[in-house]
Structure formats: structure tokens, C-alpha cells
ROFI-37436 format. One record per residue (C-alpha): x, y, z; residue in one letter; chain. Coordinates in nm, 3 decimals. Example, Ala and Ser with C-alpha at 12.3 -4.5 7.8 and 13.67 -1.06 7.14 Angstrom:
2
NODE      px      py      pz code unit
NODE   1.230  -0.450   0.780    A    A
NODE   1.367  -0.106   0.714    S    A
***
This chain:
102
NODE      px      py      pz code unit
NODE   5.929   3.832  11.779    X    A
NODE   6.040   3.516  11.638    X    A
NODE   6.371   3.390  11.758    X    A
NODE   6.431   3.246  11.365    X    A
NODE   6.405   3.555  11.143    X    A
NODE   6.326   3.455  10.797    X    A
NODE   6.594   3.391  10.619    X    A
NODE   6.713   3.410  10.218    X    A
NODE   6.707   3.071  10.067    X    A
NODE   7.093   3.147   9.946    X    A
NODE   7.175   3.185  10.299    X    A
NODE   7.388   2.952  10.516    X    A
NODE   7.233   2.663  10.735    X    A
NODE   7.472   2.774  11.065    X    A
NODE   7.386   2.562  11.347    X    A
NODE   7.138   2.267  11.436    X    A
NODE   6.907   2.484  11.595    X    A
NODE   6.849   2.655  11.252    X    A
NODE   6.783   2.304  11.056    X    A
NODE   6.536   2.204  11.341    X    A
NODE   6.351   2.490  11.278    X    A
NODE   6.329   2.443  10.929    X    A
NODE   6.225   2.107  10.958    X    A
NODE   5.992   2.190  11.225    X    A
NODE   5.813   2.464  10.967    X    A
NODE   5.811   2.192  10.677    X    A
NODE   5.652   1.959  10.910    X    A
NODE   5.411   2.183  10.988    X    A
NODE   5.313   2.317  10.665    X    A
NODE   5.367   2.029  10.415    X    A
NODE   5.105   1.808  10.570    X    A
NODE   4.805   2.046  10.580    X    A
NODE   4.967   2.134  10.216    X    A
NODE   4.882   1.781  10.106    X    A
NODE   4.605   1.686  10.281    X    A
NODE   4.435   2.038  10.100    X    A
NODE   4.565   1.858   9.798    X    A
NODE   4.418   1.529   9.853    X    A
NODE   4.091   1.711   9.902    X    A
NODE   4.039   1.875   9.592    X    A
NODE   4.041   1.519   9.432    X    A
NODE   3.837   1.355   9.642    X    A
NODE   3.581   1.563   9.797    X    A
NODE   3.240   1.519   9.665    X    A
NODE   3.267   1.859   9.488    X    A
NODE   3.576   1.710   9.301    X    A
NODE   3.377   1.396   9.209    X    A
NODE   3.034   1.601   9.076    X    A
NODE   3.344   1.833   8.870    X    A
NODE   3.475   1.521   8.711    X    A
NODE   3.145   1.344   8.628    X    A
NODE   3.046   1.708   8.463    X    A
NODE   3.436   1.715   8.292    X    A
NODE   3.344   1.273   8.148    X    A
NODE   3.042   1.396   8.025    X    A
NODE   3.176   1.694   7.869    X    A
NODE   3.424   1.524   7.684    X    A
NODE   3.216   1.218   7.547    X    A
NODE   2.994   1.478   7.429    X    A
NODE   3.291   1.716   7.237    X    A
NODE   3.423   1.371   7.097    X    A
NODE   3.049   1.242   6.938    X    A
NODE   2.994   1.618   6.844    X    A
NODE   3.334   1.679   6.668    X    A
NODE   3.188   1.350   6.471    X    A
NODE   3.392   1.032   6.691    X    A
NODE   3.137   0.721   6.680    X    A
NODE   2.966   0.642   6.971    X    A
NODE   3.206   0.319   7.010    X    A
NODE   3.512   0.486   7.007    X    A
NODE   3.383   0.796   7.209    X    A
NODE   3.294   0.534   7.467    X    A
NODE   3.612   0.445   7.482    X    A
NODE   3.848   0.696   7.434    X    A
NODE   3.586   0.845   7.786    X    A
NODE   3.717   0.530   7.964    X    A
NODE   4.057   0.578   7.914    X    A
NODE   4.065   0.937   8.030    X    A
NODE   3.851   0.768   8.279    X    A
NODE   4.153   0.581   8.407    X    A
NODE   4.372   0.858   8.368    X    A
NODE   4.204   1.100   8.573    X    A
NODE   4.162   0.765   8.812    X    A
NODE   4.562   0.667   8.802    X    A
NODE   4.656   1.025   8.914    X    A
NODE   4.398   1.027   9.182    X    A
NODE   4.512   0.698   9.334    X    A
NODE   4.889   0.882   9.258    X    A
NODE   4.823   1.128   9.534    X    A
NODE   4.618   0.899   9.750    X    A
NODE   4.920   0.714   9.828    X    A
NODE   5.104   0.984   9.943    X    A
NODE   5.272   0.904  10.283    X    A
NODE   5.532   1.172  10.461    X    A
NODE   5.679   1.076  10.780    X    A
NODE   5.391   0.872  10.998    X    A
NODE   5.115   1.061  10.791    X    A
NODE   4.908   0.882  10.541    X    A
NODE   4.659   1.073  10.401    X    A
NODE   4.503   0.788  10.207    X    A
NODE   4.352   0.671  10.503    X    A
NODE   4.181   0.998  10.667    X    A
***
């Protein structure tokens, strides 16, 4: 059996032992929590979903009766958008980990 029983998250940190443990679990889990994270953006399944979700919404904007020109550009801008968040989260560094680079 585990030696650190889980605990309530209203209970009291009582010795070092128990904050190495913790930080031993969040080390553990946050990094594989990320990385999955990472992944959804930029796996090639996540780039075919957002060329389908651009094309999708040029094509609502010139239906719903937007000219081509501004269509064309309101799809670039949520083209940077959807680009600004991605490079957000490719940044993401914890501890020596940086997932950018794997």
C-alpha cells in the first residue's frame, strides 16, 4: 500500500516528507499532462482539423453574404488567432522540460 494515503486538499501539509511527495506526483503528472496538451495542437490530426475549421468558416462568412475581400480577411485573422494560442502553449517550459522542442 502506499506509504502517502491520499489526502483531502483542506488537509494539513505536516512534514517535508509529505511536500516531497506532492511535488514528486506533480512532477510526474503535469508533464505528460502538457505534453498531451501540446499534442492535440500540433499533431497532424490537429492541423487537417484546423484547415477543415479555416475553410469552414470562410465559407459560413461568404454564405451568410461577407464579400470575398473581407471573408479573406476576417479567415486570416482567426488565422493568427488560432496561430498566437498555438505558439502560447508551444512555449511552455516547467522545470528543465520544454516541450516546444520535442
Amino acid at each position: 500500500m502506499d506509504e502517502h494515503p491520499k489526502r483531502h486538499r483542506r488537509d494539513p501539509v505536516e512534514s517535508p516528507e509529505d511536500i516531497a511527495y506532492i511535488l514528486d506526483t506533480v512532477s510526474d503528472k503535469v508533464p505528460s499532462m502538457i505534453k498531451g496538451i501540446i499534442g492535440a495542437f500540433f499533431s497532424p490530426e490537429a492541423a487537417k482539423d484546423m484547415a477543415k475549421s479555416v475553410a469552414e468558416f470562410r465559407n459560413t462568412l461568404i454564405e451568410g453574404g461577407i464579400s470575398e475581400k473581407d471573408a479573406m480577411e476576417m479567415t486570416r485573422e482567426y488565422m493568427r488567432t488560432v496561430t498566437n494560442w498555438k505558439s502560447v502553449v508551444g512555449d511552455i517550459k516547467v522545470g528543465d522540460h520544454r516541450y516546444k522542442d520535442e
